[in-house]
N, C-alpha and C positions, 0 to 999 in steps of 0.2 A: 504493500500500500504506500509506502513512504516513498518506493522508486518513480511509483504514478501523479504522486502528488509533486514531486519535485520537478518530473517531469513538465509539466506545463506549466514552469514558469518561463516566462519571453525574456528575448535580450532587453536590457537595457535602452540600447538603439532603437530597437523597434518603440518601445514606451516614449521616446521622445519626439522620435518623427510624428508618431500617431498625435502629440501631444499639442505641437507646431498646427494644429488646426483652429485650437480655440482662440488663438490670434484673431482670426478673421470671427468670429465672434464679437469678439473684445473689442476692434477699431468699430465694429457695427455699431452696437449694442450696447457698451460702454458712453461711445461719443456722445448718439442719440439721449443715454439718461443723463449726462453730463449737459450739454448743451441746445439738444432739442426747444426745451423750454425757455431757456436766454433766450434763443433766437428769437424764439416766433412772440415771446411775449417783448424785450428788450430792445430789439435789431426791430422785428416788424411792426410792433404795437397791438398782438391778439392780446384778449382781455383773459387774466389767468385762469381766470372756471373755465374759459371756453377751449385755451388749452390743455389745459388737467383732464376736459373734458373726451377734446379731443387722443390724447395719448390712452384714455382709459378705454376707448371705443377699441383702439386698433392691436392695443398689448392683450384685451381680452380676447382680440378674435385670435390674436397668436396663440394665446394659451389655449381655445377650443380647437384648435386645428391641429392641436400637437394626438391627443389620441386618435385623430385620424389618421395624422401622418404617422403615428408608428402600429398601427394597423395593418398601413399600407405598404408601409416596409415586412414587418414582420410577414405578409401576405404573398414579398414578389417572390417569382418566380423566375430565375434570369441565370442568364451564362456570366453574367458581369457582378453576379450576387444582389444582395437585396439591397444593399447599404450606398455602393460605391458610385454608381447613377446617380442617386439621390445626393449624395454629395458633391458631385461632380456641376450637374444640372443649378440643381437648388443653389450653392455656391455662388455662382456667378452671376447668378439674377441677381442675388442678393445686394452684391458689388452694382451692378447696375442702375439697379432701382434706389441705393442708399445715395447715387449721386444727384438726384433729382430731389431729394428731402432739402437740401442746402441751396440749390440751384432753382431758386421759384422763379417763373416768369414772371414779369411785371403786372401781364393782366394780370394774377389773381391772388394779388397783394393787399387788395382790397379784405378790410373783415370778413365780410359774407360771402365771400369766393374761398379764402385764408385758412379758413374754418375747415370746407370740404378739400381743398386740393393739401393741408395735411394729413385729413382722414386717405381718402386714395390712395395717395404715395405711400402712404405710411402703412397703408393695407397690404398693398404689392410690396413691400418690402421684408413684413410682417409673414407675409405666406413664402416668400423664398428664403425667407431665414428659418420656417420650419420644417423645410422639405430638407436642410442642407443639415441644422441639428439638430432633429431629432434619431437621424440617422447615423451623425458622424456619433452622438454619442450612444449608442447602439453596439455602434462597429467595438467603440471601447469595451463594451463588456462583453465580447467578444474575443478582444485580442486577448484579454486576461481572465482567466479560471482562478486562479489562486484567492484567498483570501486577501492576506497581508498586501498582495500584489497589486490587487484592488485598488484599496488606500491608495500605492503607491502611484499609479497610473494617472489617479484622478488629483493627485497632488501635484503630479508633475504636467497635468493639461492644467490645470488652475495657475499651477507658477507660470507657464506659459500665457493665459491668460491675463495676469497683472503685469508679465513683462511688457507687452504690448498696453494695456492699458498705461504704464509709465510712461513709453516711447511716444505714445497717440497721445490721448486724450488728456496726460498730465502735461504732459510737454506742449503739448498745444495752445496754454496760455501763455510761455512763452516764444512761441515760433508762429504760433497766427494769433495772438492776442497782445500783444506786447504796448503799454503802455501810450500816450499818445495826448498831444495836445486838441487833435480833436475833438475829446471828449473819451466817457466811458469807451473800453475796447469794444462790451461784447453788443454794444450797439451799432457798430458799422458790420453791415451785409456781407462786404467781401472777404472779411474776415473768415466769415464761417464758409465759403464759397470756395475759399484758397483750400482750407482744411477739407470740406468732402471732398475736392479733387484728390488729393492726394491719400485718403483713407482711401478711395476707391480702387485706387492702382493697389495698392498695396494688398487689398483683401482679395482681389481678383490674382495674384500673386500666388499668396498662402495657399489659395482654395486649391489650386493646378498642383504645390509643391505636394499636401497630404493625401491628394485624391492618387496620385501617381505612385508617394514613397509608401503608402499605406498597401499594391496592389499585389501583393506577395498574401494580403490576407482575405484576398477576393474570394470567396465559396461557390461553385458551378450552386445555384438551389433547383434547378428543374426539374429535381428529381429526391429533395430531399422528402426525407417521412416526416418532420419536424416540424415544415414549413407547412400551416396548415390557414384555413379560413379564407377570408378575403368579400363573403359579403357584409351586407349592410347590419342584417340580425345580429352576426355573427359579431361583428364591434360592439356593438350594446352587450352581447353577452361577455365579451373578454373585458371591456369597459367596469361593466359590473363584477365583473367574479374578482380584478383586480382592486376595486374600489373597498369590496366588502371585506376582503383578505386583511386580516385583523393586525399580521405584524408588518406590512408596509402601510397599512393605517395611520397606524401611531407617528411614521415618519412622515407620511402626505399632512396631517396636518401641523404639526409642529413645523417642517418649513412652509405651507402655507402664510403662518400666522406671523412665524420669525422673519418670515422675506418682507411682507407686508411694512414690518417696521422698519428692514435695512430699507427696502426700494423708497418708503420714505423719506428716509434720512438722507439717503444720498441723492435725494433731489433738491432739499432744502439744501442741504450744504453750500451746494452751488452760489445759494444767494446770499449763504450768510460769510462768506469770504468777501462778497462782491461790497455788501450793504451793512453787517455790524462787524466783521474784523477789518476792514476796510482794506487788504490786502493789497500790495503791488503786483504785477502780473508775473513779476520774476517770484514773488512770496507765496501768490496763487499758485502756481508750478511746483515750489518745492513742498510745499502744504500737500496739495493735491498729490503731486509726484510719492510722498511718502505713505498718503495712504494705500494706493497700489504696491510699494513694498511689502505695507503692513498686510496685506491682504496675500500678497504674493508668499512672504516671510508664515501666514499662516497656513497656506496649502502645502507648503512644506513640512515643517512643524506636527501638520494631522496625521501623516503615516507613520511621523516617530512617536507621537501621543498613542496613537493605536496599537502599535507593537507594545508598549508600556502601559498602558490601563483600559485597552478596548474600546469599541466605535462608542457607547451612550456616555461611558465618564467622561471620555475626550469632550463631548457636544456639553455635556453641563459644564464643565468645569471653562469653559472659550465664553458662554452663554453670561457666565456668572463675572470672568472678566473685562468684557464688553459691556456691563451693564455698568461694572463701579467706573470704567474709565468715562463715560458718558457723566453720569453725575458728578463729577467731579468738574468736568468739563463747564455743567450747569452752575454748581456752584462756586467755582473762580470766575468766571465771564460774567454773569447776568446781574448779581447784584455787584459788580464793579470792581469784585477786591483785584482782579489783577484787568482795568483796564484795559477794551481794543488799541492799539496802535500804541501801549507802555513801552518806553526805550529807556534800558539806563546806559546813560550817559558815564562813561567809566571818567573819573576826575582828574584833572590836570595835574594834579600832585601825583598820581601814578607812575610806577616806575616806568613800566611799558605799555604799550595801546594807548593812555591819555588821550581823550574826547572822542576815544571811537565809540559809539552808538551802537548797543547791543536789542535786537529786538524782543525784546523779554514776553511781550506777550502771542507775539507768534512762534516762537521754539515753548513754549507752555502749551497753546494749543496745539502745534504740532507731535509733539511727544506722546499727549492722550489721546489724540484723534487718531494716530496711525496705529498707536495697541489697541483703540479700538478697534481698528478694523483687521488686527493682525487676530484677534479673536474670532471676528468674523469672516476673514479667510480659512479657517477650518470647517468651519458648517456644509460649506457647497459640497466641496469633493468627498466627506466622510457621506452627504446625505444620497449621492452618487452610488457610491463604495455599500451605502445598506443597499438600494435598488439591485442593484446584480445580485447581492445574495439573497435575496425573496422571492428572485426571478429564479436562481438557481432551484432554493427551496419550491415551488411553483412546479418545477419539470421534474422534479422527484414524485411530486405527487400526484402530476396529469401526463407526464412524459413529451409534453409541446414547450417546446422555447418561446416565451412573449418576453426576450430581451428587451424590445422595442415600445411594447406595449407598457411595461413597469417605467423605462425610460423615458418614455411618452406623456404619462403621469405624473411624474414627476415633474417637468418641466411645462406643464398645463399648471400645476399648484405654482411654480417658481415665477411664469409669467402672469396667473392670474393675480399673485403678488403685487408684480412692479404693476399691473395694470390699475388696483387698486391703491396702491403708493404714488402715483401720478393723480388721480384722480385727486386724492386726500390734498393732495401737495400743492392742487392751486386752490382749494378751500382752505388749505394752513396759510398761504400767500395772501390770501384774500381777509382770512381773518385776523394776521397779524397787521395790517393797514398797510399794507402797499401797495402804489400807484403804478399800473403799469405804461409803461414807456419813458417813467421820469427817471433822468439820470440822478437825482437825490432824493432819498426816500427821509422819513423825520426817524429823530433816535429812538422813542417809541415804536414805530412799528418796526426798526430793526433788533430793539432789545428783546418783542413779543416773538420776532422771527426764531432770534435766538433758544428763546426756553423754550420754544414747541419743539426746534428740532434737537435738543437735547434730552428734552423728557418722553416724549413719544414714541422713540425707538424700542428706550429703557422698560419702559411700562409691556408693551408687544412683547418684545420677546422673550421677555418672567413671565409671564400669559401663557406663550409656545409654548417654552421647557415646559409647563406640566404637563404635555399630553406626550410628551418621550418616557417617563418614568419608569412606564411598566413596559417597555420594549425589550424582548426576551433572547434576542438573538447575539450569542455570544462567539467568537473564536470555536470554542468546544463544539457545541452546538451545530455548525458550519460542517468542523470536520468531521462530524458524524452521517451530516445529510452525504459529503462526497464519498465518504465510503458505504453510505447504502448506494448512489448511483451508481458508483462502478460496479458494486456487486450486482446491483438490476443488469446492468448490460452485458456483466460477464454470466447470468442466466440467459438473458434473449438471445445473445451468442450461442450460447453451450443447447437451447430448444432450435433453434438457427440449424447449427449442425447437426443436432442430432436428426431431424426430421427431412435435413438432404441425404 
């Protein structure tokens, strides 16, 4: 048993290449919750419910589309396999259709035009970004059986996923937002114009490197026994039988509820760099830049947490550090004690540096803001890392693979998240008192900006944790299901032969 199990574990290499996909995720999908909302409410003047409104229409169609797209994957039938088209395809629309989100015509810059041609675009963007990942993340649990290996897979597409968030979307305040007598940055158009071009080339890039280095793990399915369904019934019933499945349960709604308060949080953020830390656009970048470490720093972190105290300790114990660095956050900024924009001024009686200008209050928020999100770089990939094994457990006890379908699920919960996180997020705008299109908001509605988006995260996801508590699935647990399947197979084999 220990030769089989050691057996499939992959190289190295292959986990990276594989990994190198969620880049083009990250420049999409990143950018969009980054800056989506500047634009259209800052740059073009839409009224922020009507964009919160509109982000929530199109992130929820993406999240209903995902258990059809991994239906439909789990479903094909193909000499190219079920995954690699789909990523292949879906991919490069994706790249397509994201360059037209930044790129508005003039006609329909108007509000009442504004309104639909984001929903549109942002639909066709929304649908080729699910045909491309629900698939690529499919193919992941796929390339890895192992348990441990799991973790590590999903740690190493997440660290690839913030690395590109760093290079794109952090760097992007200083390379298309950079400071300017003009006025505010993120209200000039070109800005954001410069930047989709260039995510575009780039994701269209990535998409060709993983579809191609990834094709060593292509499966002929024309003929597999595994691959089954493909009607309409028949997703309602996989839909349901995975919904009601009591221990990927526990994990559907705990990141429901947990994403719900990140996608929030890191929507407001955006404005409270802009409007109460008052940041420079070189401070925004390294701020922003450090929470993708922090996020990247924790995808890393989760597969050595799980070798050392298992998938549920790991999620409480990131859950419980992310929520004290948040309050703490709330409690030095809001009521004042350490000042937006506080610099000490080192004294001229010093022996060295004398008058250089330290900015005290953004290396304070920086420091908690990127643990916190170094906390919450562990939650994605570990909640990744349970789906493949409940999917695994799933084929022990019906003998059909719904890789696709578990994964599918998952990432319907994660977008109908950010959908309702965007949503919230122009009603938190709205009721903290800001005006949209004015380049100066009052100190009050940036100080209300502030403690909505430090306290609301905090609250959500102490809420989450409690529905992981009794999630039963352990290490042990795991390698007991694989060694009943190998034994299942080494019977169908051994009735196989014996009946030729």
């Amino acid at each position: 048993m220990q030769e089989t199990y050691e057996h499939r574990l992959k190289p190295k290499r292959d986990l990276l290449v594989y990994s190198t996909g969620d880049c083009a995720n990250s420049l999409v999908i990143n950018s969009i919750g980054a800056f989506a909302m500047l634009f259209y409410t800052e740059a073009l003047g839409l009224d922020y419910k009507l964009a919160g409104f509109a982000m929530f229409i199109v992130t929820f169609w993406d999240a209903v589309s995902d258990p059809i797209m991994g239906h439909i994957s789990d479903s094909t039938r193909c000499r190219f396999g079920r995954r690699h088209p789909y990523i292949f395809i879906g991919g490069l629309l994706m790249a397509a259709s994201y360059y037209f989100i930044w790129n508005v015509p003039g006609v329909f810059r108007a509000e009442v035009f504004l309104f639909w041609y984001l929903v549109v675009v942002n639909f066709l963007l929304r649908t080729a970004y699910t045909i491309y990942n629900v698939s690529y993340i499919a193919l992941g649990f796929e390339v890895c059986t192992d348990y441990d290996q799991r973790a590590s897979i999903q740690a190493y597409r997440w660290g690839f996923n913030m690395t590109a968030n760093l290079a794109g979307p952090a760097l992007a305040w200083l390379v298309f937002f950079p400071d300017t007598i003009q006025g505010e940055a993120t209200s000039i158009t070109s800005n954001y114009i410069h930047m989709g071009t260039a995510f575009t080339v780039a994701t269209a890039l990535i998409v060709l490197f993983v579809a191609f280095g990834t094709r060593k793990y292509i499966i002929d399915t024309r003929y597999r026994k595994d691959v089954v369904g493909g009607s309409i019934r028949e997703l309602f019933v996989d839909l349901k039988d995975i919904f009601l499945d009591k221990q990927p349960r526990m994990v559907f709604i705990f990141i429901g509820i947990a994403f719900t308060g990140i996608s929030l949080l890191a929507s407001l953020q955006m404005y409270v760099y802009v409007h109460f830390m008052k940041f420079s656009s070189l401070q925004r970048a390294i701020v922003h830049g450090s929470t993708m470490i922090g996020c990247g720093l924790g995808g890393v972190l989760s597969a050595l947490l799980v070798r050392k105290f298992d998938k549920k300790p790991t999620i409480t114990i990131s859950v419980l550090f992310s929520v004290f660095c948040n309050l703490v956050l709330f409690i030095l900024f809001v009521p004042g004690f350490v000042p937006p924009g506080f610099c000490w001024i080192i004294p001229d009686s010093a022996a060295v540096l004398a008058g250089v200008s330290i900015p005290v209050s953004m290396l304070v928020f920086l420091a908690f803001n990127s643990l916190f999100w170094t906390g919450v770089g562990v939650l994605n990939p570990i909640g990744h890392s349970m789906m493949a094994d409940v999917s695994e457990i799933c084929k022990y006890r019906t003998g059909v693979l719904k890789d696709a379908g578990y994964a599918a699920m998952l990432s319907f919960l994660l977008k109908a998240a950010l959908a309702i996180g965007a949503l919230l997020c122009g009603f938190c705008l709205d009721w903290a008192g800001l005006d949209p299109g004015a380049r100066e908001q009052t100190a009050d509605a940036a100080r209300n900006l502030a403690a909505i988006t430090f306290i609301s995260c905090a609250v959500i996801v102490l809420v989450a944790l409690i529905s992981i508590i009794r999630y039963p699935v352990t290490r042990a647990y795991m390698q007991k299901i694989k060694e009943a399947l190998v034994a299942k197979e080494q019977q169908a084999n051994h009735i196989k032969d014996t009946a030729q």
